[in-house]
N, C-alpha and C positions, 0 to 999 in steps of 0.2 A: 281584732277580728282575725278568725283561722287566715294562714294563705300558707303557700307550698312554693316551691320552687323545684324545678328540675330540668336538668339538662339532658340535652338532645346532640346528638351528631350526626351529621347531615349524610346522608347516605346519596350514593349516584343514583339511586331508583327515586328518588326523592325530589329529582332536580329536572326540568329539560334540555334538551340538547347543547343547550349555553354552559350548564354547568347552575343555574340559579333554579332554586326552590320553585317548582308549581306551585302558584298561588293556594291549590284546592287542599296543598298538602298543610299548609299552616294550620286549618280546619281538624286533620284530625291530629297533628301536635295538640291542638288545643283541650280534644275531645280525651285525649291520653291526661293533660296534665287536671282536667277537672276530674276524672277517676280519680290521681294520684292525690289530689286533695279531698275528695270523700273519703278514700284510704286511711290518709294522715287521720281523718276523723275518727274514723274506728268506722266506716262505713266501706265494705268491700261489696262492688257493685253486683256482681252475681249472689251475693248473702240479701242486698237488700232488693234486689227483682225477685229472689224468691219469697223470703220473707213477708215484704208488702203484698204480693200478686202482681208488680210490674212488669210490663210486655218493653217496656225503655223510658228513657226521659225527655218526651218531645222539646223540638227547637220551636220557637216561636218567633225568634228574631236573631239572624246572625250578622254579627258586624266586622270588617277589618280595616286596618289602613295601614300600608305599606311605605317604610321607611329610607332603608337601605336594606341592598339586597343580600340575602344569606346562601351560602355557594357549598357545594361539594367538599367536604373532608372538615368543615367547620363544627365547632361544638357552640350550641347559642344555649340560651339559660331562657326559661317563659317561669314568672309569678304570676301564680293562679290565686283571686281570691273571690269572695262572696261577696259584690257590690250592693245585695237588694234582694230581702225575703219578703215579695206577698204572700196571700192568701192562698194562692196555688201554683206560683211561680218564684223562681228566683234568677238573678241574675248574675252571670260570672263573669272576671274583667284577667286577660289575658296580658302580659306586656313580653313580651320577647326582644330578648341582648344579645348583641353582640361586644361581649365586653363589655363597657359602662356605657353604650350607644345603642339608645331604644332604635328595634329595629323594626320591630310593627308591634299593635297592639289590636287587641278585640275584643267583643263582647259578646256573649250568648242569653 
């Protein structure tokens, strides 16, 4: 099955006042690394909103669960892959490292 991996480094705008990741932000890490795996596809997401006629790709269901926390100046690693193709959905499964220590994962 396709899957992507790509790393991220945690930016201060990223993080609140603690210095730890806003929750809201892991969302669109997420939203970033399932592009990068349609990419890997050969599917570049503004080729295929135009292409198709797509206005975007509705959420239906987002899931997360929080680990250990990911902090300012860190670089983490998220594998993105395709858990579940229906008929007019599909489902993508997130795992985000810190090193070789799952640090949250998610679903969409």
């Amino acid at each position: 099955m396709l899957s992507n991996r790509k790393e991220i480094h945690i930016e201060w705008g990223d993080c609140d006042p603690a210095g730890i990741v806003y929750f809201p932000r892991f969302f669109e890490y997420f939203d970033a690394c399932t592009n990068a795996l349609f990419e890997k596809a050969g599917f570049r997401k503004a080729e295929m909103l135009k292409t198709y006629g797509l206005l975007g790709i509705p959420m239906i269901d987002t899931r997360a669960q929080f680990y250990v926390a990911a902090s300012f100046g860190e670089t983490v690693a998220i594998e993105t892959r395709i858990v579940k193709w229906g008929r007019s959905s599909f489902q993508v499964e997130h795992k985000l490292y810190k090193g070789d220590e799952l640090a949250a994962e998610g679903t969409e």
